[in-house]
C-alpha positions as CSV (number, residue, x, y, z in Angstrom):
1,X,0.0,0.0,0.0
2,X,2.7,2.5,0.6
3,X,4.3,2.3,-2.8
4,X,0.8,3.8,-3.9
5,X,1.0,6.9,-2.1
6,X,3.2,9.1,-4.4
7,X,0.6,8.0,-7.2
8,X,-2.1,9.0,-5.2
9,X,-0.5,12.4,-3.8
10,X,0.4,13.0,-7.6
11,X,-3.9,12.4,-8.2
12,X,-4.5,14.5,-5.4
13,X,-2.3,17.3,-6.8
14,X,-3.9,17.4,-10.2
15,X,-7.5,17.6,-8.5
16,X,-6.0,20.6,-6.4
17,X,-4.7,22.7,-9.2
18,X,-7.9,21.8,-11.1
19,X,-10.1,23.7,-8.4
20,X,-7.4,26.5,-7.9
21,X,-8.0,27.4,-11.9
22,X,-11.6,27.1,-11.8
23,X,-12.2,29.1,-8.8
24,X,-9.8,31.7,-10.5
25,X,-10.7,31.8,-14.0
26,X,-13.8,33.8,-14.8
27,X,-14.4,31.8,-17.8
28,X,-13.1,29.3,-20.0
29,X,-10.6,29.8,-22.9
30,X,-8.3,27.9,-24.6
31,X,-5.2,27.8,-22.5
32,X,-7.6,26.9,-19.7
33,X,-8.8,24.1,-21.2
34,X,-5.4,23.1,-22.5
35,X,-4.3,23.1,-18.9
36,X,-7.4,21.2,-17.4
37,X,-7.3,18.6,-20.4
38,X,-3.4,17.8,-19.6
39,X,-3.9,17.6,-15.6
40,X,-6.6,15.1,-16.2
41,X,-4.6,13.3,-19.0
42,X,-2.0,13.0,-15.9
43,X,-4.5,12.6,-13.2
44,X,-5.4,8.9,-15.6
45,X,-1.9,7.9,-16.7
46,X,-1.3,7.7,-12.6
47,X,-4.1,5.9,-11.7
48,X,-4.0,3.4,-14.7
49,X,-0.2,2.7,-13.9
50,X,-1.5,1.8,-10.5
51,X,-2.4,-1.3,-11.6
52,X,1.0,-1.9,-13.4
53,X,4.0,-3.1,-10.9
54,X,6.6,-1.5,-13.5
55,X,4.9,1.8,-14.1
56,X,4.3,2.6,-10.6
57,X,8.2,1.9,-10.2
58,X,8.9,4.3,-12.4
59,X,6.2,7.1,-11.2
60,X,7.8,6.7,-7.5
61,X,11.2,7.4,-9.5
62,X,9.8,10.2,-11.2
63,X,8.5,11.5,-8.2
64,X,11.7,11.2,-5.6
65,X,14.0,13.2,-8.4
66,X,11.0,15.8,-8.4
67,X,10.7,16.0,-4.9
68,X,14.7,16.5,-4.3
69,X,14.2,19.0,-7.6
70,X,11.6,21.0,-5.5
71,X,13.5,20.9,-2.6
72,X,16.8,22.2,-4.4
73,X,14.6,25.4,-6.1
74,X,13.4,25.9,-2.5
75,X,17.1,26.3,-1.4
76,X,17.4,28.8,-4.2
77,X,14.6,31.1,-4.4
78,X,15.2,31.4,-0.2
79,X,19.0,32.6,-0.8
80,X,18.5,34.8,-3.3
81,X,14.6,36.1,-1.6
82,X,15.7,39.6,-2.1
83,X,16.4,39.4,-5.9
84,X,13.2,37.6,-7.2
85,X,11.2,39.5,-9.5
86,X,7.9,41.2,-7.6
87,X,5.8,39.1,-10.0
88,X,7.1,36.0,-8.5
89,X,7.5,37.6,-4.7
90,X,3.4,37.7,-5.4
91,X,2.9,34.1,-5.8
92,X,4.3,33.0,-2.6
93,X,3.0,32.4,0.7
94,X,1.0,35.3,2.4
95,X,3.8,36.1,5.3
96,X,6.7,35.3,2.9
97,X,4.8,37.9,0.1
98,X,4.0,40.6,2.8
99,X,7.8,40.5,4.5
100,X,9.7,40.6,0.9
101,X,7.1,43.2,-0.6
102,X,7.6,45.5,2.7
103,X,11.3,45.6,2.0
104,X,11.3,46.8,-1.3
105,X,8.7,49.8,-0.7
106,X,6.1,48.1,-1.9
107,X,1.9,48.2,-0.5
108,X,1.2,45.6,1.9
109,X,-1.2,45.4,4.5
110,X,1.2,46.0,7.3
111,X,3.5,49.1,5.5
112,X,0.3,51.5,4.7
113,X,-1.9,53.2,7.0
114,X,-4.8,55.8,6.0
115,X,-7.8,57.6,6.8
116,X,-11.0,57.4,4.4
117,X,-9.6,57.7,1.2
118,X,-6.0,58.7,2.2
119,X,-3.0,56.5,3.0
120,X,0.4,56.2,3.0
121,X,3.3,54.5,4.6
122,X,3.7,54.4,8.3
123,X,5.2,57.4,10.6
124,X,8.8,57.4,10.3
125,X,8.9,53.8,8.6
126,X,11.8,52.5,7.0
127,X,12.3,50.4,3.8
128,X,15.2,47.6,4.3
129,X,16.0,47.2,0.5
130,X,15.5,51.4,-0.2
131,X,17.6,52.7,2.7
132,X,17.8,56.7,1.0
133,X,13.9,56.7,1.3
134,X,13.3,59.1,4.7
135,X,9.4,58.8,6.1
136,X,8.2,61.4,7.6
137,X,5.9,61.6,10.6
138,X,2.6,62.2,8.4
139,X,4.2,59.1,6.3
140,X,5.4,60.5,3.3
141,X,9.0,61.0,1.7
142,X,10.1,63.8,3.5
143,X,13.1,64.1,5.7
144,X,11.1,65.6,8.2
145,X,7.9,67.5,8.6
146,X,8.2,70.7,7.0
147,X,6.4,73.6,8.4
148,X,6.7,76.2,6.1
149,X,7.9,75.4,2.3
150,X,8.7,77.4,-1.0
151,X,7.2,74.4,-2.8
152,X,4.3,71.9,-2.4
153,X,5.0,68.6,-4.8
154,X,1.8,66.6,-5.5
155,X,1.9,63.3,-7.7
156,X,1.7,59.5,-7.5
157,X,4.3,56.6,-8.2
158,X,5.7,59.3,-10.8
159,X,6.3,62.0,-8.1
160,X,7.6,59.2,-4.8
161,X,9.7,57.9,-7.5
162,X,11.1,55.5,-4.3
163,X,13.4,53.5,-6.9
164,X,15.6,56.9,-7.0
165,X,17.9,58.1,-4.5
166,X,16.6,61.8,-4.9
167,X,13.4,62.5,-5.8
168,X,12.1,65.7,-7.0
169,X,11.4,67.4,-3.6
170,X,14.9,66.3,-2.8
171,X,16.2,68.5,-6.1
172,X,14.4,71.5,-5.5
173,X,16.2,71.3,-1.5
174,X,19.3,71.1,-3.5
175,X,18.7,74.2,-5.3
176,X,17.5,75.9,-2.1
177,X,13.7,75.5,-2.5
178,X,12.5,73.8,1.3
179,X,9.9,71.2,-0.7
180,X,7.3,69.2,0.5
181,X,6.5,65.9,-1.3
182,X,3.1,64.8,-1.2
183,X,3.3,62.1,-3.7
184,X,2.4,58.5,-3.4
185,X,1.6,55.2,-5.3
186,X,-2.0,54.8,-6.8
187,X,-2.7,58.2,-6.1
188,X,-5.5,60.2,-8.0
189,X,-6.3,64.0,-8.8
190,X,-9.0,63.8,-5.8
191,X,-6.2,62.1,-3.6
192,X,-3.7,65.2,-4.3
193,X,-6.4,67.6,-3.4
194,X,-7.2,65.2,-0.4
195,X,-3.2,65.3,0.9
196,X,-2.8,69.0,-0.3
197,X,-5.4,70.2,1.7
198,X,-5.1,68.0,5.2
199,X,-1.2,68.0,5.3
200,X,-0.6,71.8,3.9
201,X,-3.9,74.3,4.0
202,X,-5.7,72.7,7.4
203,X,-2.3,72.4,8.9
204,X,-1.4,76.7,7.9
205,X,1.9,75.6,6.8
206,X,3.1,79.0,4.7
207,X,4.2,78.1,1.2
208,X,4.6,79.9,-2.6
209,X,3.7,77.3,-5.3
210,X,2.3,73.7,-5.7
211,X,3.5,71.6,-8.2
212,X,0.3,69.5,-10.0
213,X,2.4,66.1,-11.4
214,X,-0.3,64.8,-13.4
215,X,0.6,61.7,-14.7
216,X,-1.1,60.7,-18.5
217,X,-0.8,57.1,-17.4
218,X,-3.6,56.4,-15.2
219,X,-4.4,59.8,-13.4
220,X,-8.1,60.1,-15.4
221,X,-8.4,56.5,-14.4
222,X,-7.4,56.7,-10.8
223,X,-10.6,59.5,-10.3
224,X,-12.6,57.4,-11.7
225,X,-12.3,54.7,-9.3
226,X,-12.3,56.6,-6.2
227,X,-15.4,58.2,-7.4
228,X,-16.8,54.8,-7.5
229,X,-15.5,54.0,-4.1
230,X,-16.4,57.1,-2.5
231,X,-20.1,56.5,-4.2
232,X,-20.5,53.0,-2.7
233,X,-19.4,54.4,1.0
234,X,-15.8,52.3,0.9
235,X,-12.5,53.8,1.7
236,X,-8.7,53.6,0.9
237,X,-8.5,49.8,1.6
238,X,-11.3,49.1,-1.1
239,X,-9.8,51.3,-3.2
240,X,-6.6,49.5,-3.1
241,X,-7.9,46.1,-3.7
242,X,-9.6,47.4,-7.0
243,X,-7.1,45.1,-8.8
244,X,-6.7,42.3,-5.5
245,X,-3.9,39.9,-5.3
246,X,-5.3,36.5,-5.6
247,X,-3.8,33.4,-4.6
248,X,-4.5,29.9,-5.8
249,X,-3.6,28.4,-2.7
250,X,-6.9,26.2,-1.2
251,X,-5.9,25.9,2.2
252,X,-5.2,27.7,5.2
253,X,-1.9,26.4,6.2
254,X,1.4,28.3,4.3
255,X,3.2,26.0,2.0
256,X,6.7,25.7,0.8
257,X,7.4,28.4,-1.7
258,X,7.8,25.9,-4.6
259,X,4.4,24.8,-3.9
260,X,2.7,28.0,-3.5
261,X,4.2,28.8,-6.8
262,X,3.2,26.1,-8.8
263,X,-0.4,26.3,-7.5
264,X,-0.7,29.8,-8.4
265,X,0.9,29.7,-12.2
266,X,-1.8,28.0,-13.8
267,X,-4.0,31.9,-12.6
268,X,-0.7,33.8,-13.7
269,X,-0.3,31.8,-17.2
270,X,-4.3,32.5,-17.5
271,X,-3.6,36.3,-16.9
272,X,-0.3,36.8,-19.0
273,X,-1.9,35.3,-21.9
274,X,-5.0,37.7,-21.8
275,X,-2.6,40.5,-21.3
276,X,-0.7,39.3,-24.6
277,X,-3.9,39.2,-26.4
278,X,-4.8,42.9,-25.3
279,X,-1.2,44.1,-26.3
280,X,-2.0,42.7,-30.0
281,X,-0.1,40.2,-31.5
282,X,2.2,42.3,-34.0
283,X,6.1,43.1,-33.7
284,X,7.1,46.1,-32.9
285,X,10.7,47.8,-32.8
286,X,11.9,51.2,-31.1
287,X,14.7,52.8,-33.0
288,X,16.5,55.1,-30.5
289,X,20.0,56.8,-30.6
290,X,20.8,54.1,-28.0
291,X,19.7,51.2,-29.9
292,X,16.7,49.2,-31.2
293,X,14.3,47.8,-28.6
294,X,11.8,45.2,-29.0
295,X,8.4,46.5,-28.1
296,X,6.6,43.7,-29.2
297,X,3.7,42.3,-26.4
298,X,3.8,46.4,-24.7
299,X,0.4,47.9,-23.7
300,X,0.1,50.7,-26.0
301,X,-2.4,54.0,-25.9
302,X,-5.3,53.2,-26.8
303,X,-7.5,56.6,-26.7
304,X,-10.8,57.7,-28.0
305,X,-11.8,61.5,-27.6
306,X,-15.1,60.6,-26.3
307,X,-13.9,58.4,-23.5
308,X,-11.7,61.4,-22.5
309,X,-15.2,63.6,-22.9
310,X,-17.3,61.3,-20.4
311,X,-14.3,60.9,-17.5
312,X,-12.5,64.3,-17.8
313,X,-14.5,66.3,-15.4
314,X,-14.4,64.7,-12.1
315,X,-10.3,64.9,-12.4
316,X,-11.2,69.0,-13.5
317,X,-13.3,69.5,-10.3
318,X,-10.2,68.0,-8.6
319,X,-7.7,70.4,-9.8
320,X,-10.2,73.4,-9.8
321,X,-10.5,72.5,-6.0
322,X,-6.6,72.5,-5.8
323,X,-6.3,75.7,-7.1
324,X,-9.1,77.6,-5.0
325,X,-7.1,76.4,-2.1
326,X,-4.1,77.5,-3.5
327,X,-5.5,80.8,-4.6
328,X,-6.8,81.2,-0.6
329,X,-3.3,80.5,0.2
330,X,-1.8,83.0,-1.9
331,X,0.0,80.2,-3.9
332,X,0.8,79.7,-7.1
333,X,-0.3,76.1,-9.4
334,X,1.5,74.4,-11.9
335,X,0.0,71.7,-13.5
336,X,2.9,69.1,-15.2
337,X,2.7,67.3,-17.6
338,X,3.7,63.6,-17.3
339,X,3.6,60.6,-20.4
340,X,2.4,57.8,-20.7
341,X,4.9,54.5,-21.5
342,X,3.9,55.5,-25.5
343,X,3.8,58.4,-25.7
344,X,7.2,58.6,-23.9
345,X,8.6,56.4,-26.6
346,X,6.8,58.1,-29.4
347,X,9.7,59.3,-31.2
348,X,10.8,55.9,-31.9
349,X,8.0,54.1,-32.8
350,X,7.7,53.1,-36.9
351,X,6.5,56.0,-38.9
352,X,2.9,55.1,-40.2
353,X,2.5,52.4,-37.2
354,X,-0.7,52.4,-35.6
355,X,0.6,52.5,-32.4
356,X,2.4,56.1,-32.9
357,X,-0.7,57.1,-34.5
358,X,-2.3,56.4,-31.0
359,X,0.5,57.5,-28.9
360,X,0.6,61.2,-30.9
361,X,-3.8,61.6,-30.7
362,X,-3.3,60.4,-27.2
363,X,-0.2,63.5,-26.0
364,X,-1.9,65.9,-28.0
365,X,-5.2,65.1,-26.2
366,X,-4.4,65.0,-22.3
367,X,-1.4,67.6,-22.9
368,X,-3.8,70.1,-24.7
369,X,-6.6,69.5,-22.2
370,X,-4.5,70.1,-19.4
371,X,-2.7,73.3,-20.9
372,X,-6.2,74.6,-21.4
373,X,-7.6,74.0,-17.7
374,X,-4.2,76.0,-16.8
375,X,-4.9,79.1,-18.6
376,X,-8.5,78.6,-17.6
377,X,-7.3,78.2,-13.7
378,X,-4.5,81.4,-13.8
379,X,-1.9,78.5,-13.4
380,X,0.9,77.9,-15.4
381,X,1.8,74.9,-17.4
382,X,5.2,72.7,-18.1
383,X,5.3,69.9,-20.0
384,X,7.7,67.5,-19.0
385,X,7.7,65.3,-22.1
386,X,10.5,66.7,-24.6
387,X,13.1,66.3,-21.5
388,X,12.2,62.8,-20.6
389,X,12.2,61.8,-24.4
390,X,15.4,63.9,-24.9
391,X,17.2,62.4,-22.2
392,X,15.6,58.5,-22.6
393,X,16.7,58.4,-26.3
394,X,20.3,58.4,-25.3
395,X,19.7,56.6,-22.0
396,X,17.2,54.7,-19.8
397,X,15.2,56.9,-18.4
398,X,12.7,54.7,-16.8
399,X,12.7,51.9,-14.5
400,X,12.9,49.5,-17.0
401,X,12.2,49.2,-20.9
402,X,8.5,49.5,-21.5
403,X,7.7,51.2,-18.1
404,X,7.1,54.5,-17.2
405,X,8.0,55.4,-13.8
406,X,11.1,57.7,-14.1
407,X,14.8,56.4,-12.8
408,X,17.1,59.0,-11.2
409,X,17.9,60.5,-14.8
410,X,14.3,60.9,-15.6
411,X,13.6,62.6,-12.3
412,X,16.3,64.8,-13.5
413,X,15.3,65.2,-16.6
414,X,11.6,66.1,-15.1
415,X,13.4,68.6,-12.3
416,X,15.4,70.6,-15.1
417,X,11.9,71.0,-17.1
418,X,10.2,72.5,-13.8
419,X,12.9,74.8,-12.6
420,X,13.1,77.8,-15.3
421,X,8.7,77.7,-14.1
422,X,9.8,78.3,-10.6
423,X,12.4,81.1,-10.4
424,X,10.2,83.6,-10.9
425,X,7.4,82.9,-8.6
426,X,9.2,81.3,-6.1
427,X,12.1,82.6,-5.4
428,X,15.1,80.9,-2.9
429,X,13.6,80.9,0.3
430,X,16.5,83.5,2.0
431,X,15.3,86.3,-0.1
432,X,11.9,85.9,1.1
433,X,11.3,89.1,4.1
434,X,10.0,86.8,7.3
């Protein structure tokens, strides 16, 4: 009887990772059914070779070399914990997930606190893996708290830019401009009036201009799903699990990180192929003065002007509201300008693609809309696209190829844009009479 049980744990297994893609998938498709067909075709062969002496021989064989396999990945992905991509950090083990996630920066439900539909990162926390990032006691990247300020910073992932040593804020203190960044991850329009006006007008902290990063990437988005949340009575936590990290995993009990893993790939594969098929299946190539890069399987713009109609006004009621507050505050507004992943890359997309096509309608649609809500406001406007191109055609500028999210040299790139719009509204702080 025991030489059965590695068949029947094998059986077991198949049934398991059967449920875990059913109670995943929201419907059927190919690959799903490709994966269900091939369990089951294994799920048999096991329990036909049950009843063959020689078979089962070899399954238990099969079965020890894939066990002390297992056991040797284990060994790996635990040395090297703090190198694993975030996409496979997100398939393992709750605990394991939260703890590795936490160290890089990243939101878990241990390193965030907030208040309706605010949050941010703990008082004073600190991030193992990102030791230049400085929280301050209202939990965002500040040195310190800052009670008076030449410069109020707004934004989202764009503006925290954590993955850089010195973010914007950090620049402007360089040049002599005391800064306040008020940027975070996942961030909104609505959120940036939320923070401006709880951390900065209700608190009187004195200060001369507030910097608008509005970011083409998901900003219009963002409002709209906090005006959903906000309509349904939920908060910051339900706004955060808009897109919810799920896990395959059917019991309560936290497995080995192999096994974690390998239940939750058949949910990833499911997901990466519907993300291919959205991307569109044709090759694309980025000529740039620093080389050719395959684009092929990248999420381009994909814009129509009447979408932008229907979900542009809740994100200008945002920035109106910014503005009066400013305005009460004797501050000045500058709304910037920040691309999307395309339209960053425009200039080296193929002449005559589609995707440039949609890139070009898309910056000439947010860019002109917000230029217009500036001279409609009183504020100013800076674009910080030609600097970000400039700079990114001869070197990465971004995180990584095909993202957005600026490195140090884009943040430089976006604080040399910003500057010539400050000097003469906000001059360096020890001119100012007290």
């Amino acid at each position: 009887m025991i030489a059965f049980i590695p068949s029947i744990l094998v059986i077991l297994s198949c049934f398991a990772i059967a449920y875990a893609t059913l109670n995943l998938a929201s419907g059927f498709s190919t690959a799903i059914i490709s994966g269900l067909s091939t369990l089951t075709l294994i799920g048999l062969y096991f329990c036909i070779s049950m009843a063959a002496p020689k078979l089962l021989k070899l399954n238990n064989i099969l079965i020890l070399n894939l066990v002390l396999s297992c056991a040797g990945i284990e060994l790996v992905l635990r040395v090297m914990a703090d190198r694993l991509p975030v996409d496979l950090v997100q398939m393992l083990p709750p605990k394991s997930q939260i703890r590795l996630l936490e160290a890089r920066g990243l939101f878990t439900q241990t390193s965030l606190e907030g208040d309706g539909m605010l949050y941010h990162w703990r008082p004073m926390q600190k991030v193992k893996n990102l030791p230049w990032i400085q929280v301050d006691e209202n939990g965002y990247r500040n040195p310190q708290r800052i009670r008076e300020a030449a410069i109020v910073v707004l934004g989202d992932s764009v503006t925290i830019a954590q993955n850089s040593k010195r973010d914007l804020a950090a620049l402007l203190r360089r040049q002599g401009y005391s800064s306040i960044n008020l940027g975070f991850g996942g961030y909104g329009p609505l959120h940036y009036r939320d923070a401006y006006r709880r951390y900065v007008i209700e608190t009187d902290i004195p200060h001369r201009h507030v910097v608008v990063n509005f970011c083409a990437c998901n900003d219009v988005n963002d409002t709209q799903t906090y005006t959903r949340i906000v309509a349904t009575g939920g908060d910051w936590q339900d706004y955060l699990s808009k897109t919810p990290n799920r896990t395959a995993f059917p019991f309560s009990f936290s497995p080995p990180w192999t096994i974690s893993i390998l239940f939750n790939l058949p949910y990833v594969v499911v997901q990466s192929i519907k993300d291919r098929q959205a991307a569109g299946s044709g090759k694309i190539q980025i000529s740039l003065a620093r080389g050719k890069i395959s684009a092929t399987g990248w999420l381009f713009s994909n814009l129509a002007g009447e979408t932008l109609n229907r979900t542009w006004q809740p994100v200008r009621a945002a920035l109106g509201d910014i503005v009066r507050m400013a305005n009460s505050a004797k501050a000045r507004v500058i709304f910037a300008y920040y691309p999307d992943m395309a339209q960053l890359y425009l200039p080296g997309l193929p002449l005559g693609s589609m995707e440039r096509a949609r890139a070009e309608q898309a910056y000439l649609q947010y860019s002109r809309r917000l230029s217009n809500l500036a001279r409609e406001f009183g504020a100013d406007f800076v674009d910080y696209t030609p600097a970000i191109r400039r700079a990114n055609d001869k070197v990465l500028s971004v995180e990584s190829e095909g993202d957005y999210h600026p490195n140090q040299i884009g943040v430089e790139a976006m604080f040399e844009s910003l500057l010539p719009a400050l000097n003469p509204v906000a001059p360096h702080p020890s001119t100012t009479p007290r």
